[in-house]
C-alpha positions in Angstrom: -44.8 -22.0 7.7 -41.3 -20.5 7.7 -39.4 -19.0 5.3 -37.0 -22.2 4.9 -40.4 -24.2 4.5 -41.6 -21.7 1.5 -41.4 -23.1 -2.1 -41.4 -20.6 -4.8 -42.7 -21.3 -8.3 -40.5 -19.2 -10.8 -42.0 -19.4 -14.1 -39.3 -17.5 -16.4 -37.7 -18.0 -19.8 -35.0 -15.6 -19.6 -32.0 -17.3 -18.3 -30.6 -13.7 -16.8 -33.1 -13.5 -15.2 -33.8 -17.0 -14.2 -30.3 -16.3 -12.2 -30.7 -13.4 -10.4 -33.9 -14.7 -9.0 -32.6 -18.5 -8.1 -29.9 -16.4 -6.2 -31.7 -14.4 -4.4 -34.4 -16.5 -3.1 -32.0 -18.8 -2.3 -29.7 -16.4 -0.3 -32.9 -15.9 1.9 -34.0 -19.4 2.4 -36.8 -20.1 -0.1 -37.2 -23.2 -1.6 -37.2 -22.2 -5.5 -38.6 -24.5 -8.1 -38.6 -23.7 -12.1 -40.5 -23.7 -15.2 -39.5 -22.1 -18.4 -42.8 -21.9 -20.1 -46.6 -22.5 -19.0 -46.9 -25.9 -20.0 -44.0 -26.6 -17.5 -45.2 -24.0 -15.1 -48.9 -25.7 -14.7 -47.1 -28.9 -14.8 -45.1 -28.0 -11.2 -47.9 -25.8 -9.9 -49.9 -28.9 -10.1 -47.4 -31.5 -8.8 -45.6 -29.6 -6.1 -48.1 -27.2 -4.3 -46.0 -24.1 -4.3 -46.4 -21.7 -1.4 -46.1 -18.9 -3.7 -45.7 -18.2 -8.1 -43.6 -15.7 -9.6 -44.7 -15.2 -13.3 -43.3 -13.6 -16.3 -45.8 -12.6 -18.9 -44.3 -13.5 -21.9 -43.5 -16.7 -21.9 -42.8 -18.8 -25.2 -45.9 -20.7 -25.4 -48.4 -18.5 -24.2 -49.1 -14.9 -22.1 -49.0 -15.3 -18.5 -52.1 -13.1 -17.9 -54.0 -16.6 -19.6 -51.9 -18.8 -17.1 -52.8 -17.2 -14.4 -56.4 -17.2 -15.7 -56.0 -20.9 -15.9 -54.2 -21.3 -12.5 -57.1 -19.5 -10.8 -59.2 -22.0 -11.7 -58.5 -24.3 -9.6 -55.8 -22.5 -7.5 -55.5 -19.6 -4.5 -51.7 -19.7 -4.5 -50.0 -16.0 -4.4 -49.3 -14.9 -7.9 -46.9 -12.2 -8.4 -46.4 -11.3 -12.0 -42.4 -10.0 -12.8 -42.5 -8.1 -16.2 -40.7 -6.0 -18.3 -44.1 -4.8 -19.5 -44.9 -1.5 -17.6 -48.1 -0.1 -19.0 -50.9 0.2 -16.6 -53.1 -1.8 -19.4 -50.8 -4.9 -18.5 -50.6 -4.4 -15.1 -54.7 -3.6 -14.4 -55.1 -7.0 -17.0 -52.4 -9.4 -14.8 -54.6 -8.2 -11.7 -58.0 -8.9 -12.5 -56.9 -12.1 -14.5 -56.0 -13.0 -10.3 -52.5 -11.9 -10.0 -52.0 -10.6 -6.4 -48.8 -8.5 -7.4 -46.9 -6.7 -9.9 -43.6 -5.8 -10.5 -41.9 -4.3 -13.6 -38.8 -4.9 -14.4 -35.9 -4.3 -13.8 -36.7 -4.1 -10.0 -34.5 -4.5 -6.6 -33.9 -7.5 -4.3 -35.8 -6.2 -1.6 -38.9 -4.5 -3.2 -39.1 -8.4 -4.3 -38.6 -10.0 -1.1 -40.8 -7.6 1.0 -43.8 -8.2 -1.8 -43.1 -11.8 -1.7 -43.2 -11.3 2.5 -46.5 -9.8 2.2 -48.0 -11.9 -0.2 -46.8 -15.0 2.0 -48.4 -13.8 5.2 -52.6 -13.1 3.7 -52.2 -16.6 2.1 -51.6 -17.8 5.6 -54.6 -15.9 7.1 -57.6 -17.3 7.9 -60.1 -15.0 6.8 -63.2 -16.8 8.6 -62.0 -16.5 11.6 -60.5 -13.6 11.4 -62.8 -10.9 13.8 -60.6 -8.2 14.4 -58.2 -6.3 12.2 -55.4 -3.9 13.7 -53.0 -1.2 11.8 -50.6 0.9 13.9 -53.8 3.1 15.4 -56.3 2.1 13.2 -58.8 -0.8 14.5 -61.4 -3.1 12.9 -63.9 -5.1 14.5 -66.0 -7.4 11.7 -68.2 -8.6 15.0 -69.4 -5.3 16.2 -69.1 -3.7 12.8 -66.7 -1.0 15.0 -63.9 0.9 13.6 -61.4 3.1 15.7 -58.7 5.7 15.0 -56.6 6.2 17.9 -58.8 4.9 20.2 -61.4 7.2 18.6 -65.2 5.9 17.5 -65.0 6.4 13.8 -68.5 6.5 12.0 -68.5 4.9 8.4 -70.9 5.2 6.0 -71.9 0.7 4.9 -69.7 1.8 1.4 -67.2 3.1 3.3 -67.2 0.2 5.9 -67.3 -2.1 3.1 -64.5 -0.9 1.1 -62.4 -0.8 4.2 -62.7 -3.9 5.1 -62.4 -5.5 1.5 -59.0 -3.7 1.6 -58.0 -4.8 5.3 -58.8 -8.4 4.9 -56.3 -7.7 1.7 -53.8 -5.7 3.5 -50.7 -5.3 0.9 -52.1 -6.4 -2.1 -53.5 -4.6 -5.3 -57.1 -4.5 -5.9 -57.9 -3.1 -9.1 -60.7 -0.5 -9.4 -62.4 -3.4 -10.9 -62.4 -5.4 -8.4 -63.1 -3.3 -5.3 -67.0 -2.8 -8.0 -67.6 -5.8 -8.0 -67.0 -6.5 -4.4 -68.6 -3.6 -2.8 -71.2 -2.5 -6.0 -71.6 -5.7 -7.5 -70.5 -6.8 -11.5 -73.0 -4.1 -12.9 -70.7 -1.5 -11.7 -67.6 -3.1 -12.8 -66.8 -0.3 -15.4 -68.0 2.7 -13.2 -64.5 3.9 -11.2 -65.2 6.9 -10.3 -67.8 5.4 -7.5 -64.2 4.0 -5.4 -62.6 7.3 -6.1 -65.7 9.5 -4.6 -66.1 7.2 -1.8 -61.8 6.5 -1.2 -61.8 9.9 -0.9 -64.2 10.5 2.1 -63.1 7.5 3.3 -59.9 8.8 3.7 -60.6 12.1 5.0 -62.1 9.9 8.4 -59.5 7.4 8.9 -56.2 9.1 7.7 -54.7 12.0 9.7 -53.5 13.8 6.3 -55.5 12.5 3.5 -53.1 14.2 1.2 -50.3 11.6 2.2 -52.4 8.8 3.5 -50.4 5.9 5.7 -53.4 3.2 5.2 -55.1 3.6 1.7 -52.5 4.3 -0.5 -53.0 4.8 -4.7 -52.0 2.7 -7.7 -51.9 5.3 -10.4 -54.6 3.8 -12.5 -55.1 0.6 -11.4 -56.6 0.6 -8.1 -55.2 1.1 -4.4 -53.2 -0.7 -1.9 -53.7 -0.7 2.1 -50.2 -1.0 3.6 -50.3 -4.1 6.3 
Protein backbone atom coordinates (compact mmCIF):
# COMPACT_ATOMS: atom_id res chain seq x y z
CA UNK A 1 0.00 0.00 0.00
CA UNK A 2 1.32 3.50 -0.66
CA UNK A 3 1.01 6.46 0.95
CA UNK A 4 -1.45 8.00 -1.81
CA UNK A 5 -3.50 4.59 -1.25
CA UNK A 6 -3.61 5.27 2.78
CA UNK A 7 -7.03 6.44 4.23
CA UNK A 8 -6.95 8.07 7.51
CA UNK A 9 -9.84 8.12 9.90
CA UNK A 10 -9.75 11.53 11.85
CA UNK A 11 -12.13 11.44 14.61
CA UNK A 12 -12.06 15.17 15.99
CA UNK A 13 -14.47 17.70 17.24
CA UNK A 14 -12.45 20.67 17.37
CA UNK A 15 -12.66 22.44 14.08
CA UNK A 16 -8.90 23.97 14.71
CA UNK A 17 -7.82 21.27 14.91
CA UNK A 18 -9.85 19.31 12.40
CA UNK A 19 -7.81 21.90 9.91
CA UNK A 20 -4.42 21.58 10.73
CA UNK A 21 -4.73 17.81 10.44
CA UNK A 22 -6.94 17.74 6.98
CA UNK A 23 -3.89 19.95 5.75
CA UNK A 24 -1.32 18.14 6.67
CA UNK A 25 -2.26 14.72 5.77
CA UNK A 26 -3.31 16.01 2.64
CA UNK A 27 -0.06 17.85 1.80
CA UNK A 28 1.56 14.32 2.16
CA UNK A 29 -0.84 12.31 0.11
CA UNK A 30 -3.17 10.54 2.68
CA UNK A 31 -6.55 10.04 1.91
CA UNK A 32 -8.29 11.68 5.13
CA UNK A 33 -11.84 10.82 5.98
CA UNK A 34 -13.84 12.59 9.16
CA UNK A 35 -15.95 12.07 12.02
CA UNK A 36 -16.81 14.52 14.61
CA UNK A 37 -18.00 12.30 17.39
CA UNK A 38 -17.98 8.34 18.02
CA UNK A 39 -21.16 7.62 16.67
CA UNK A 40 -19.86 9.03 13.34
CA UNK A 41 -16.49 7.77 13.90
CA UNK A 42 -17.74 3.89 14.20
CA UNK A 43 -20.05 4.68 11.58
CA UNK A 44 -16.92 5.36 8.84
CA UNK A 45 -14.58 2.90 10.61
CA UNK A 46 -17.16 0.50 9.73
CA UNK A 47 -18.12 1.54 6.22
CA UNK A 48 -14.80 2.62 4.79
CA UNK A 49 -12.01 0.26 6.16
CA UNK A 50 -9.54 2.93 7.06
CA UNK A 51 -5.78 2.13 6.79
CA UNK A 52 -5.20 3.93 9.96
CA UNK A 53 -7.51 6.13 13.02
CA UNK A 54 -6.49 9.19 14.63
CA UNK A 55 -8.58 9.75 17.78
CA UNK A 56 -9.27 12.52 20.17
CA UNK A 57 -10.40 11.50 23.51
CA UNK A 58 -12.91 13.79 24.28
CA UNK A 59 -15.29 13.64 21.98
CA UNK A 60 -19.03 15.01 22.60
CA UNK A 61 -20.74 11.91 22.99
CA UNK A 62 -18.44 9.68 24.63
CA UNK A 63 -14.44 9.24 25.71
CA UNK A 64 -12.37 7.87 23.15
CA UNK A 65 -10.54 5.40 25.42
CA UNK A 66 -14.34 3.41 25.28
CA UNK A 67 -14.32 3.83 21.35
CA UNK A 68 -11.39 2.46 20.96
CA UNK A 69 -12.40 -0.25 23.43
CA UNK A 70 -15.35 -0.77 21.09
CA UNK A 71 -13.26 -0.57 17.85
CA UNK A 72 -11.03 -3.34 19.09
CA UNK A 73 -13.62 -5.55 19.11
CA UNK A 74 -13.96 -6.26 16.02
CA UNK A 75 -11.05 -4.17 14.53
CA UNK A 76 -6.90 -4.35 14.19
CA UNK A 77 -6.72 -0.93 12.41
CA UNK A 78 -3.75 1.39 13.86
CA UNK A 79 -5.18 3.68 16.51
CA UNK A 80 -3.32 6.65 17.47
CA UNK A 81 -4.91 8.71 20.14
CA UNK A 82 -4.21 12.93 19.57
CA UNK A 83 -5.01 14.53 23.02
CA UNK A 84 -4.72 17.45 24.87
CA UNK A 85 -4.75 15.23 27.90
CA UNK A 86 -1.06 14.60 29.04
CA UNK A 87 -1.20 12.63 32.25
CA UNK A 88 0.44 9.30 32.10
CA UNK A 89 -3.09 7.89 33.74
CA UNK A 90 -4.67 8.85 30.20
CA UNK A 91 -2.03 7.85 28.20
CA UNK A 92 -1.28 4.16 30.08
CA UNK A 93 -5.56 3.93 29.85
CA UNK A 94 -5.72 4.86 25.78
CA UNK A 95 -2.88 2.10 25.46
CA UNK A 96 -4.17 -0.90 27.08
CA UNK A 97 -7.85 0.12 25.96
CA UNK A 98 -5.73 -0.90 22.24
CA UNK A 99 -4.49 2.41 21.15
CA UNK A 100 -1.13 1.77 19.33
CA UNK A 101 0.00 5.56 19.88
CA UNK A 102 -0.15 8.62 21.71
CA UNK A 103 0.40 12.05 21.17
CA UNK A 104 -0.44 15.11 23.39
CA UNK A 105 -1.21 18.04 22.14
CA UNK A 106 -0.16 20.47 20.78
CA UNK A 107 2.41 18.45 18.79
CA UNK A 108 4.46 19.00 15.29
CA UNK A 109 3.77 17.95 11.76
CA UNK A 110 6.36 15.54 11.60
CA UNK A 111 6.46 13.80 15.06
CA UNK A 112 2.75 13.03 13.59
CA UNK A 113 3.67 11.85 10.20
CA UNK A 114 6.72 9.72 11.34
CA UNK A 115 4.27 7.98 14.09
CA UNK A 116 1.68 7.60 11.55
CA UNK A 117 4.76 6.10 9.14
CA UNK A 118 5.46 3.63 11.69
CA UNK A 119 2.23 2.68 12.74
CA UNK A 120 1.40 2.16 8.89
CA UNK A 121 4.27 -0.16 8.17
CA UNK A 122 3.56 -3.16 11.47
CA UNK A 123 -0.06 -3.14 10.23
CA UNK A 124 1.37 -4.19 6.98
CA UNK A 125 3.58 -6.90 8.48
CA UNK A 126 2.84 -10.29 8.40
CA UNK A 127 3.67 -11.55 11.63
CA UNK A 128 3.26 -15.41 10.77
CA UNK A 129 5.54 -15.39 8.48
CA UNK A 130 7.77 -13.25 9.70
CA UNK A 131 11.22 -15.59 10.76
CA UNK A 132 13.82 -13.15 11.05
CA UNK A 133 13.95 -9.68 12.56
CA UNK A 134 16.86 -7.17 11.77
CA UNK A 135 17.80 -3.61 13.60
CA UNK A 136 20.96 -1.71 12.42
CA UNK A 137 23.34 -4.57 14.21
CA UNK A 138 21.06 -6.28 16.17
CA UNK A 139 19.53 -9.72 14.66
CA UNK A 140 16.63 -11.96 15.46
CA UNK A 141 15.96 -15.31 14.39
CA UNK A 142 12.30 -16.74 15.73
CA UNK A 143 13.37 -20.18 13.84
CA UNK A 144 16.54 -20.87 15.58
CA UNK A 145 15.51 -18.97 18.63
CA UNK A 146 19.19 -16.95 17.77
CA UNK A 147 19.89 -13.47 18.63
CA UNK A 148 23.04 -11.53 17.43
CA UNK A 149 24.77 -8.12 18.24
CA UNK A 150 27.14 -7.23 15.67
CA UNK A 151 27.56 -10.41 14.43
CA UNK A 152 28.02 -11.61 17.98
CA UNK A 153 26.11 -14.87 19.59
CA UNK A 154 24.05 -13.13 22.29
CA UNK A 155 22.78 -15.52 25.10
CA UNK A 156 19.21 -14.62 26.46
CA UNK A 157 17.66 -15.76 29.33
CA UNK A 158 13.54 -17.40 27.76
CA UNK A 159 12.21 -13.88 29.68
CA UNK A 160 14.60 -12.04 28.14
CA UNK A 161 14.07 -13.73 24.70
CA UNK A 162 10.53 -13.32 25.09
CA UNK A 163 10.26 -9.79 25.96
CA UNK A 164 12.59 -9.03 23.05
CA UNK A 165 10.79 -10.42 20.74
CA UNK A 166 7.26 -9.14 21.94
CA UNK A 167 8.85 -5.71 21.47
CA UNK A 168 10.49 -6.55 17.94
CA UNK A 169 7.53 -7.96 16.36
CA UNK A 170 6.08 -4.40 17.75
CA UNK A 171 8.99 -2.30 16.65
CA UNK A 172 7.70 1.52 17.24
CA UNK A 173 4.84 1.13 19.10
CA UNK A 174 4.08 1.55 22.92
CA UNK A 175 3.49 -1.44 25.02
CA UNK A 176 2.37 -0.58 28.35
CA UNK A 177 3.96 -2.29 31.34
CA UNK A 178 0.69 -4.00 31.36
CA UNK A 179 0.83 -5.48 28.50
CA UNK A 180 4.36 -6.70 28.08
CA UNK A 181 2.73 -9.02 31.85
CA UNK A 182 0.47 -10.27 30.37
CA UNK A 183 2.28 -11.32 27.27
CA UNK A 184 5.47 -12.63 28.74
CA UNK A 185 4.00 -13.45 32.66
CA UNK A 186 0.64 -14.06 31.85
CA UNK A 187 -2.76 -11.83 33.27
CA UNK A 188 -1.80 -12.85 36.97
CA UNK A 189 1.09 -10.63 36.77
CA UNK A 190 -0.63 -7.82 35.06
CA UNK A 191 -0.14 -5.46 38.18
CA UNK A 192 3.44 -6.63 39.08
CA UNK A 193 5.88 -3.92 36.91
CA UNK A 194 8.67 -4.12 38.53
CA UNK A 195 9.15 -7.87 36.89
CA UNK A 196 9.76 -5.75 33.08
CA UNK A 197 11.89 -3.29 34.75
CA UNK A 198 14.32 -6.09 36.59
CA UNK A 199 14.41 -8.09 33.46
CA UNK A 200 14.52 -4.58 30.72
CA UNK A 201 17.32 -3.83 32.61
CA UNK A 202 19.59 -7.07 32.05
CA UNK A 203 18.13 -7.23 28.96
CA UNK A 204 19.58 -4.21 28.06
CA UNK A 205 22.87 -4.51 29.58
CA UNK A 206 23.31 -7.68 26.64
CA UNK A 207 21.98 -6.22 23.58
CA UNK A 208 22.70 -2.37 24.00
CA UNK A 209 26.33 -1.07 23.74
CA UNK A 210 25.49 1.75 26.58
CA UNK A 211 22.55 0.69 28.44
CA UNK A 212 22.46 4.12 29.96
CA UNK A 213 21.34 5.59 26.46
CA UNK A 214 19.95 2.51 24.82
CA UNK A 215 19.37 2.82 20.72
CA UNK A 216 16.82 -0.37 20.72
CA UNK A 217 14.67 -0.47 24.08
CA UNK A 218 13.94 2.84 24.80
CA UNK A 219 11.55 4.13 28.00
CA UNK A 220 8.08 5.64 28.26
CA UNK A 221 8.31 7.38 31.57
CA UNK A 222 5.59 5.38 33.27
CA UNK A 223 3.92 3.74 30.82
CA UNK A 224 5.93 1.14 29.40
CA UNK A 225 8.81 1.14 26.63
CA UNK A 226 9.26 1.48 22.96
CA UNK A 227 11.75 -0.48 20.56
CA UNK A 228 12.78 1.98 17.85
CA UNK A 229 12.20 0.18 14.25
Amino acid sequence: MSEADARILVIEDEPQMCRFLRASLTSHKYQVLEATNCAQGIAMATSHNPSLILMDLGLPDGDGIDLTKTIREWSQTPIIVVSARGREDDKVLALDAGADDYLTKPFGVNELLARIRVALRHSQKEAPTTTEYAFDGLRIDLVKREVLVDDQDVHLTPIEYNLLTLLAKNAGRVLTHRQILRAVWGEAYANQAHNVRVHMASLRKKIEKDPARPRFVTTEPGIGYRFRS
